[in-house]
mmCIF file of the C-alpha atoms, coordinates in Angstrom:
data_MODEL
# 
_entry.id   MODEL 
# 
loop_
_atom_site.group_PDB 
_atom_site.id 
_atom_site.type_symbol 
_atom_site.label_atom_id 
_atom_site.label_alt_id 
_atom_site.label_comp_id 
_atom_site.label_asym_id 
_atom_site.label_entity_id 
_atom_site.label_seq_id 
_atom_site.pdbx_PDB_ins_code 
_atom_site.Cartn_x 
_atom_site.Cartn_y 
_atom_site.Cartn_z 
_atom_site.occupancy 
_atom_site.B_iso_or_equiv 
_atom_site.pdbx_formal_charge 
_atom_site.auth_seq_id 
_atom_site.auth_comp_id 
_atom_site.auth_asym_id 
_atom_site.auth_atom_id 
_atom_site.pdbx_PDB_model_num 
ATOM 1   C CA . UNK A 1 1   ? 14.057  -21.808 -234.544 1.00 0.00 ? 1   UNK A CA 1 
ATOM 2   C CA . UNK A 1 2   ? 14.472  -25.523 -233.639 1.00 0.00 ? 2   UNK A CA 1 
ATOM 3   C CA . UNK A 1 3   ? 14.219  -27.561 -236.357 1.00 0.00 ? 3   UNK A CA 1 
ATOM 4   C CA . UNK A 1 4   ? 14.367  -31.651 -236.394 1.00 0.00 ? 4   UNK A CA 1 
ATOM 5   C CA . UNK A 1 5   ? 17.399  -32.006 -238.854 1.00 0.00 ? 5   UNK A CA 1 
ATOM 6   C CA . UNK A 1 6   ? 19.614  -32.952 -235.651 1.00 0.00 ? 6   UNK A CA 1 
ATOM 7   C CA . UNK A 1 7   ? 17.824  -36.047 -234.724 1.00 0.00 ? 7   UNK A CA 1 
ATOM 8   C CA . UNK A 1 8   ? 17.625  -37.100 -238.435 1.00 0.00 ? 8   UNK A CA 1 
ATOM 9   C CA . UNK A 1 9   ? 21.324  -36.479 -238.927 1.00 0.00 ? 9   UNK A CA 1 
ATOM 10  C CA . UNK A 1 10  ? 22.215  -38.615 -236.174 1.00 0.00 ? 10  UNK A CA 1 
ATOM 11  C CA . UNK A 1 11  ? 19.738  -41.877 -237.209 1.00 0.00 ? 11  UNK A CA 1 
ATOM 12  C CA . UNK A 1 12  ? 21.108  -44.734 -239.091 1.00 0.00 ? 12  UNK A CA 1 
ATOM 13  C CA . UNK A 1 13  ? 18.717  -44.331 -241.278 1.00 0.00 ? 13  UNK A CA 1 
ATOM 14  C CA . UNK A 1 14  ? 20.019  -40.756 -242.714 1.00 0.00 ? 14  UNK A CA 1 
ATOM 15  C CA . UNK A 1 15  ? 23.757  -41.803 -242.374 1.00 0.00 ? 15  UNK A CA 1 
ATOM 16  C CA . UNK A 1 16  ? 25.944  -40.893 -245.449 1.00 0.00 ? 16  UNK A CA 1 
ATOM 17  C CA . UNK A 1 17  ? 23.107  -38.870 -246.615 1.00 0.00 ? 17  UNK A CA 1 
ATOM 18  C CA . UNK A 1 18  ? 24.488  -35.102 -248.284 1.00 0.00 ? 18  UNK A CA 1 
ATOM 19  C CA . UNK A 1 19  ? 23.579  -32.979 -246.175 1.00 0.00 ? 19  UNK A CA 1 
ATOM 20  C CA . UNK A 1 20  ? 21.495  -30.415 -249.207 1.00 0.00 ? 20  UNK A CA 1 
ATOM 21  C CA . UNK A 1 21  ? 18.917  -34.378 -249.296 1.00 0.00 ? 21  UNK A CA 1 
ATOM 22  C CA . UNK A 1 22  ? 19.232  -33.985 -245.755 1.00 0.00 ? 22  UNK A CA 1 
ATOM 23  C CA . UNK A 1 23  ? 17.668  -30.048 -245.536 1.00 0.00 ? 23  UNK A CA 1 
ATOM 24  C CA . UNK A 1 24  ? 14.855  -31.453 -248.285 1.00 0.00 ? 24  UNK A CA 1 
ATOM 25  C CA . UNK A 1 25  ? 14.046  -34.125 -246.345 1.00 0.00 ? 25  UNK A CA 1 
ATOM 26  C CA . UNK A 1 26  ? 14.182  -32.240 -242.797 1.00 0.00 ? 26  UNK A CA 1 
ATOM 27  C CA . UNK A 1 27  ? 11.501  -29.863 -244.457 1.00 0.00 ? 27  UNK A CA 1 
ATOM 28  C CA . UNK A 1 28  ? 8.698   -32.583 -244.633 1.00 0.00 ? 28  UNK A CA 1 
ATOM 29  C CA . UNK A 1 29  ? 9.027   -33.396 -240.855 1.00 0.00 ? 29  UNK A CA 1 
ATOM 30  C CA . UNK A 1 30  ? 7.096   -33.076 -237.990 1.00 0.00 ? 30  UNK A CA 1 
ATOM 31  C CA . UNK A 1 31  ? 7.008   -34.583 -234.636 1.00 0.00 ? 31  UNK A CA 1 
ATOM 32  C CA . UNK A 1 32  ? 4.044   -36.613 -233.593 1.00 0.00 ? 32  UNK A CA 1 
ATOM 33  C CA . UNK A 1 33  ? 2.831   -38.590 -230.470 1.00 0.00 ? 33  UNK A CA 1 
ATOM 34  C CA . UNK A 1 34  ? 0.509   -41.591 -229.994 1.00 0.00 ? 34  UNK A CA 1 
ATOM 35  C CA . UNK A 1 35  ? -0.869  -42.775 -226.956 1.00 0.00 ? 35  UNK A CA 1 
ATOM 36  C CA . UNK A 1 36  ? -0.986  -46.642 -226.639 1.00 0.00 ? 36  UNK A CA 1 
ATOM 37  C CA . UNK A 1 37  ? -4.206  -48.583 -228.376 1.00 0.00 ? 37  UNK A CA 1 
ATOM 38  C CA . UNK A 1 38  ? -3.920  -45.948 -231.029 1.00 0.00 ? 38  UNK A CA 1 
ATOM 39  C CA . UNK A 1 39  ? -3.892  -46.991 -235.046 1.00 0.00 ? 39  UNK A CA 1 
ATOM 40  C CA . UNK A 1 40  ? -1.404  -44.782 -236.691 1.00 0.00 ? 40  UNK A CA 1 
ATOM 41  C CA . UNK A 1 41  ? -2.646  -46.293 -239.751 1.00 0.00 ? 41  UNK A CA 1 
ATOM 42  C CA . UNK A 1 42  ? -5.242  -48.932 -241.098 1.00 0.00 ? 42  UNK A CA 1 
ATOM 43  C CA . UNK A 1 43  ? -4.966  -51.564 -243.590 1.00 0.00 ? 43  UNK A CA 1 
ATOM 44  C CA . UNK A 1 44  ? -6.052  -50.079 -247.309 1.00 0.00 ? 44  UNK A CA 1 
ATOM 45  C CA . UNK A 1 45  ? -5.757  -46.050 -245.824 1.00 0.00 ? 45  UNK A CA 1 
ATOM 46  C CA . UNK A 1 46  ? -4.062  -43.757 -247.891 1.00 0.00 ? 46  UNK A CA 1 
ATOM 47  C CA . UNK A 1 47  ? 0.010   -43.887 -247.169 1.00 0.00 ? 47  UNK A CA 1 
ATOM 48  C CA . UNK A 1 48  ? 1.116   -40.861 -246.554 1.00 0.00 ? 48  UNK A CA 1 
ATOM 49  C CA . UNK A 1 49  ? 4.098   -40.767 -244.559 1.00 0.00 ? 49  UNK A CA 1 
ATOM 50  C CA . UNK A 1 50  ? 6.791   -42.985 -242.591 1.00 0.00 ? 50  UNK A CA 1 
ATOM 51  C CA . UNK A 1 51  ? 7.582   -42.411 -239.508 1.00 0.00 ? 51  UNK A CA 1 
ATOM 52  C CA . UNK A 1 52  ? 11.335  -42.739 -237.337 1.00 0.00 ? 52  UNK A CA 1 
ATOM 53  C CA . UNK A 1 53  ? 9.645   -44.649 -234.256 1.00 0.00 ? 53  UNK A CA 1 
ATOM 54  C CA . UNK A 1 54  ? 11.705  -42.212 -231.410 1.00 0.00 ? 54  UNK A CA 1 
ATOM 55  C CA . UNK A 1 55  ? 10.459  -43.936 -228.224 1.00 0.00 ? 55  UNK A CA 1 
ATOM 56  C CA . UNK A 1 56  ? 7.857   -46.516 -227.811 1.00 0.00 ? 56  UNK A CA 1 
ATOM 57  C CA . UNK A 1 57  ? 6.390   -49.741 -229.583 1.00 0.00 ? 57  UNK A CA 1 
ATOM 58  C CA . UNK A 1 58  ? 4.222   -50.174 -232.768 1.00 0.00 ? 58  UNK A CA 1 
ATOM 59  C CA . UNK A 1 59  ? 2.664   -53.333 -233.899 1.00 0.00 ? 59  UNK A CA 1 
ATOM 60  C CA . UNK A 1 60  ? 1.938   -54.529 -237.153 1.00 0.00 ? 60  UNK A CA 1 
ATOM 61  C CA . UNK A 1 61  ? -0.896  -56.254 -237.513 1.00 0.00 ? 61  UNK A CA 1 
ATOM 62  C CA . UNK A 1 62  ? -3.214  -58.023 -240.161 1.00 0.00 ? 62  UNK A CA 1 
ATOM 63  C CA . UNK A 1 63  ? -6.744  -59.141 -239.134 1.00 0.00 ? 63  UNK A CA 1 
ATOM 64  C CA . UNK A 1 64  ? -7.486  -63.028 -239.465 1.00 0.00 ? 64  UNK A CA 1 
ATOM 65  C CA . UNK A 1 65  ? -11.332 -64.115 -239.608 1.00 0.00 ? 65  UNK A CA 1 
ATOM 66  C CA . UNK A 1 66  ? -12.610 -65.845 -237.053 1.00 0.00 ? 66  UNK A CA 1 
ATOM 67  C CA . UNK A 1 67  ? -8.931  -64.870 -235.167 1.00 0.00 ? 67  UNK A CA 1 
ATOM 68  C CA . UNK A 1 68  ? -9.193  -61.267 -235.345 1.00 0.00 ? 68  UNK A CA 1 
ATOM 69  C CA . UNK A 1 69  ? -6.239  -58.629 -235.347 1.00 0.00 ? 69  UNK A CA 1 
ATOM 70  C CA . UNK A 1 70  ? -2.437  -60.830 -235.337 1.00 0.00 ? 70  UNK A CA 1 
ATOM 71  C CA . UNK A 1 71  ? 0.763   -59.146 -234.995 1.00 0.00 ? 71  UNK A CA 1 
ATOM 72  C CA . UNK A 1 72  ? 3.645   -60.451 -237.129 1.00 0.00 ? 72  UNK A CA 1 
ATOM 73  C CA . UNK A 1 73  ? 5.891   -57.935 -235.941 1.00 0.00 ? 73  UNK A CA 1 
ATOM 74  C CA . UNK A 1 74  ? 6.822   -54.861 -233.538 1.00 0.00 ? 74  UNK A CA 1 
ATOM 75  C CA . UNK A 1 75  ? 8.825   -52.035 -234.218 1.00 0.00 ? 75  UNK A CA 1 
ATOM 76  C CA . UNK A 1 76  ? 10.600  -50.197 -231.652 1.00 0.00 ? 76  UNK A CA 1 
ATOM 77  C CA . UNK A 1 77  ? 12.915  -47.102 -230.873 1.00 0.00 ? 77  UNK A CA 1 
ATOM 78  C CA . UNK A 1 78  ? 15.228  -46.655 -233.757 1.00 0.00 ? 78  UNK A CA 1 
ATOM 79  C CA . UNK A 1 79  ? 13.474  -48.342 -236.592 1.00 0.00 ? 79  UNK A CA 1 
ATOM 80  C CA . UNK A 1 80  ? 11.471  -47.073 -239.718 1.00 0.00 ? 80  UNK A CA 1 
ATOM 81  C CA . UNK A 1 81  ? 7.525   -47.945 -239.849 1.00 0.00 ? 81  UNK A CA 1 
ATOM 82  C CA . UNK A 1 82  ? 5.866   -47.605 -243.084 1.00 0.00 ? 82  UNK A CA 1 
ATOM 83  C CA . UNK A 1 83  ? 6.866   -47.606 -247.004 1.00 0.00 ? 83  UNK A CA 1 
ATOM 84  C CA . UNK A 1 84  ? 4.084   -48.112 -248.534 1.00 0.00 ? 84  UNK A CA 1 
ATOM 85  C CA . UNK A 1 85  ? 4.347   -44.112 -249.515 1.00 0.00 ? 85  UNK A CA 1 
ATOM 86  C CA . UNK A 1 86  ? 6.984   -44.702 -251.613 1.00 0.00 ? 86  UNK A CA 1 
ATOM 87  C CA . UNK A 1 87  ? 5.479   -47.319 -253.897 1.00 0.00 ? 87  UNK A CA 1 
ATOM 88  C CA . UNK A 1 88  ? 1.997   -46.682 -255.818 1.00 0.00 ? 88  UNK A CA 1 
ATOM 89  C CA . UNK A 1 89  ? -0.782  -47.039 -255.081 1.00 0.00 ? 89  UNK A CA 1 
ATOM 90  C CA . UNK A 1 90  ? 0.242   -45.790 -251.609 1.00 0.00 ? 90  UNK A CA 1 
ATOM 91  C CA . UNK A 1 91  ? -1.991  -47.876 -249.535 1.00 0.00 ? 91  UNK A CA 1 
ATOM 92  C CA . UNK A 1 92  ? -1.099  -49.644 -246.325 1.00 0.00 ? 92  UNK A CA 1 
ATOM 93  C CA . UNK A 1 93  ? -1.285  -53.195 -245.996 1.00 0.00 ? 93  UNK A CA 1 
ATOM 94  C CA . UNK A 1 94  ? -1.136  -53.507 -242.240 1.00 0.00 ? 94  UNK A CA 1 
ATOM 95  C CA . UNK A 1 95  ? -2.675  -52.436 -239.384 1.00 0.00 ? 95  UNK A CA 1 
ATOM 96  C CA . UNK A 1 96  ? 0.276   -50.048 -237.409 1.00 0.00 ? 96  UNK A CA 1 
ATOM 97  C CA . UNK A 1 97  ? -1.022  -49.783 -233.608 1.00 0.00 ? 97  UNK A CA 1 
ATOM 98  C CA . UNK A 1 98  ? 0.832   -48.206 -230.845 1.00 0.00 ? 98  UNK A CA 1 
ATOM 99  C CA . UNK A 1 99  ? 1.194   -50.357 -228.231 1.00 0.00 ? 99  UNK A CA 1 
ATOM 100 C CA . UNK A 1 100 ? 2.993   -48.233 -225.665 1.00 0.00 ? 100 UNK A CA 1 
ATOM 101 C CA . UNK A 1 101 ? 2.961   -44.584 -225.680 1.00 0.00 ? 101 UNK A CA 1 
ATOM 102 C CA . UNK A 1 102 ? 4.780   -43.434 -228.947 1.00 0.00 ? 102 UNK A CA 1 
ATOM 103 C CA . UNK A 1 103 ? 6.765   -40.599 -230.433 1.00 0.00 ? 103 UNK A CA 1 
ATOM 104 C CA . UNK A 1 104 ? 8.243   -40.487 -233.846 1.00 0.00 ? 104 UNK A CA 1 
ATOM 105 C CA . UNK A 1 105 ? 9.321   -38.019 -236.345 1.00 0.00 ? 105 UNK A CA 1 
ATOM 106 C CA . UNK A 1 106 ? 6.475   -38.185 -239.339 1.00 0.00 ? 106 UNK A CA 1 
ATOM 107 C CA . UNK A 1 107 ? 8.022   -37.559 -242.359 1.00 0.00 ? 107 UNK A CA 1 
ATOM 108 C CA . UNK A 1 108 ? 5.091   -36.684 -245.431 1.00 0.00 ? 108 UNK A CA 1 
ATOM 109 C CA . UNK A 1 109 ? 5.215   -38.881 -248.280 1.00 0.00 ? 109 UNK A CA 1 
ATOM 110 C CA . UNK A 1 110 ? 3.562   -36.800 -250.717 1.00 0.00 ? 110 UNK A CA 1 
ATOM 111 C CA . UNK A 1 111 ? 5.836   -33.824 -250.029 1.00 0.00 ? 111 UNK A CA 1 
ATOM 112 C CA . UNK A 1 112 ? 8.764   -36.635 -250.139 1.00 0.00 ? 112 UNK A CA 1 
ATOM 113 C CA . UNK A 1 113 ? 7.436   -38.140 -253.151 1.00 0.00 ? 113 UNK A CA 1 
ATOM 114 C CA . UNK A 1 114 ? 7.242   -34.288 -254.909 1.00 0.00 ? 114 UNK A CA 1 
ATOM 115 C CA . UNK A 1 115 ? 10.726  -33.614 -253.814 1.00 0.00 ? 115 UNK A CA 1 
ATOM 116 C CA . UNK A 1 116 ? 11.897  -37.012 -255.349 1.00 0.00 ? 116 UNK A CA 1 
ATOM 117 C CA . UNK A 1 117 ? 10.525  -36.194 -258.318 1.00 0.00 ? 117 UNK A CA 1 
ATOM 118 C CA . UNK A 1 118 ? 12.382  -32.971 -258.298 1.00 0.00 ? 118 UNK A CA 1 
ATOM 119 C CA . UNK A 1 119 ? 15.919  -34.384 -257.576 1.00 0.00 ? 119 UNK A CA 1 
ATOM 120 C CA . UNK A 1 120 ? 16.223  -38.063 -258.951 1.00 0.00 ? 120 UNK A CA 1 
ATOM 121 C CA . UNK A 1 121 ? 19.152  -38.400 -256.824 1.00 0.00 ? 121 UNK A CA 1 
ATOM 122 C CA . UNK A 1 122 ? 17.147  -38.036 -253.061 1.00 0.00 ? 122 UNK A CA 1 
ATOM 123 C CA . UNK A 1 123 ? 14.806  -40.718 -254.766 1.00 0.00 ? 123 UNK A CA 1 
ATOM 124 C CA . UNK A 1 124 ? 17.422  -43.460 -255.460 1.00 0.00 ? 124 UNK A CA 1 
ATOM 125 C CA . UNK A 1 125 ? 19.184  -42.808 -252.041 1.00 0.00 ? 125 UNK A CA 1 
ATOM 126 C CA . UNK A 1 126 ? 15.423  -43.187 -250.116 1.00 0.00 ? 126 UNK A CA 1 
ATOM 127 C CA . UNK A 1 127 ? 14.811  -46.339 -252.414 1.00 0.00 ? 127 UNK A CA 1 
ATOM 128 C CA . UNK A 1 128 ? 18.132  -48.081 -251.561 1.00 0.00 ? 128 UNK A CA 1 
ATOM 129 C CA . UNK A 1 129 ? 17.713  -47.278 -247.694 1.00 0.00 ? 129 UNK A CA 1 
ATOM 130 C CA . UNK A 1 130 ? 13.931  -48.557 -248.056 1.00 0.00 ? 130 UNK A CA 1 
ATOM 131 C CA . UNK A 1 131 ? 15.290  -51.763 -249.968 1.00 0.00 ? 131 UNK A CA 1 
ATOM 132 C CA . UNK A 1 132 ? 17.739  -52.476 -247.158 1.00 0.00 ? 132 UNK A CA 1 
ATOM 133 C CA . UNK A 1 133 ? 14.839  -52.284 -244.397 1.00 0.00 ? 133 UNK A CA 1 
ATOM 134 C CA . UNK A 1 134 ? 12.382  -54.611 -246.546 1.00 0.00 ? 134 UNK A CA 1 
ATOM 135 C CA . UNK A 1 135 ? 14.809  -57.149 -247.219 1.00 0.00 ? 135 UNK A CA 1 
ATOM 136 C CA . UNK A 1 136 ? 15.326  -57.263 -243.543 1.00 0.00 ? 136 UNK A CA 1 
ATOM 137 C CA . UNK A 1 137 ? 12.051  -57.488 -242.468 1.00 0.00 ? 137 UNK A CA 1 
ATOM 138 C CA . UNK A 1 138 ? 11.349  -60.025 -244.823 1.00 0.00 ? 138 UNK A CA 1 
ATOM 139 C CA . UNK A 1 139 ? 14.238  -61.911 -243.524 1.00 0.00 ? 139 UNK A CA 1 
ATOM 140 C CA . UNK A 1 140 ? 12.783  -61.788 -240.513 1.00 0.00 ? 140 UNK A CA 1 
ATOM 141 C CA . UNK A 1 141 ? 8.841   -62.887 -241.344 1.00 0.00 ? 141 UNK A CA 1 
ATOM 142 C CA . UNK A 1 142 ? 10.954  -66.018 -243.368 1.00 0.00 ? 142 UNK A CA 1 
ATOM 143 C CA . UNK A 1 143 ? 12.332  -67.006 -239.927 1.00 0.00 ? 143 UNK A CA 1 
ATOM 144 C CA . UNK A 1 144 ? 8.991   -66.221 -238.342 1.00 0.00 ? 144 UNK A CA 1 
ATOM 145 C CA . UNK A 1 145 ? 7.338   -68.583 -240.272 1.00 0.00 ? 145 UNK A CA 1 
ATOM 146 C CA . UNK A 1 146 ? 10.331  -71.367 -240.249 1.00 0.00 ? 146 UNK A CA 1 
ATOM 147 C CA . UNK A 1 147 ? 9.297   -71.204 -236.528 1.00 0.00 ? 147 UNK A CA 1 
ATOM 148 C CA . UNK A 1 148 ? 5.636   -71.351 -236.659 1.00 0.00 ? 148 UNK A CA 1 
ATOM 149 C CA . UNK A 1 149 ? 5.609   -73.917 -238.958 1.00 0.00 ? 149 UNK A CA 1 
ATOM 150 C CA . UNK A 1 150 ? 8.038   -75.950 -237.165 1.00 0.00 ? 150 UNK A CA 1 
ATOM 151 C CA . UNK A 1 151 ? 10.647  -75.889 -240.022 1.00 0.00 ? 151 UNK A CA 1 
ATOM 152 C CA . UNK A 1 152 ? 14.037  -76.503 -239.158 1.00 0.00 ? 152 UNK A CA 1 
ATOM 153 C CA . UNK A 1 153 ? 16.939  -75.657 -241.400 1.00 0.00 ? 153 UNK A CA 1 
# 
């Protein structure tokens, strides 16, 4: 049988990982498609997994009165979408639509978060790889908004 721990070996995301966190991890996986226009999650919905975006787009989006939904950013082959698993209460706080047709590996945050628990050391090496991708999407939204706002440094 097939399994997915070949594509998660060879993502950034995984590298340096030992390879027993690797098998844990590999056994909350699943593949999963959206077709574009889809939500893959809503604002304030239960978080329940991330997902390794493996072709395709996915905006993030907040909804604006008066403005309706706004996307501050995309995510794209290659990148993470979604911590908000790892951090209580585990609810979302965007919007995630696909905006082209999408497939991504799905990895289950509550069977994540149970295996964590379990081995201490898979937890800090999922927190420091989360950390890294926060701090550079809020990098990124700090430039976003130098822009908008017309804020030169």
């Amino acid at each position: 049988m097939e399994t997915l721990r070949p594509l998660l070996a060879e993502h950034p995301f995984f590298e340096g990982l030992e390879p027993r966190h690797l098998d844990l991890i590999v056994g909350c996986a699943i593949n999963v498609r959206f077709d574009a226009g889809t939500f893959i999650f809503r604002e304030g919905e239960e978080a329940n997994a991330f997902y390794i975006i493996r072709h395709g787009q996915v905006a993030l989006e907040i909804f604006v009165p008066q403005r309706g939904p706004l996307t501050i950013q995309t995510i794209g082959q290659g990148e993470v979408l979604g911590w908000s698993w790892l951090f209580p209460p585990y609810h979302w706080h965007f919007d995630a639509r696909a905006v082209t047709l999408t497939r991504a590996i799905a990895l289950d945050g509550q069977c994540l978060r149970a295996k964590c628990e379990e081995d201490h050391d898979l937890g800090y090496q999922l927190v420091k790889r989360f950390a890294h991708i926060i701090m550079q999407r809020l990098q990124a939204t700090r430039l976003q908004l130098l822009d908008v706002y017309g804020v030169r440094s």
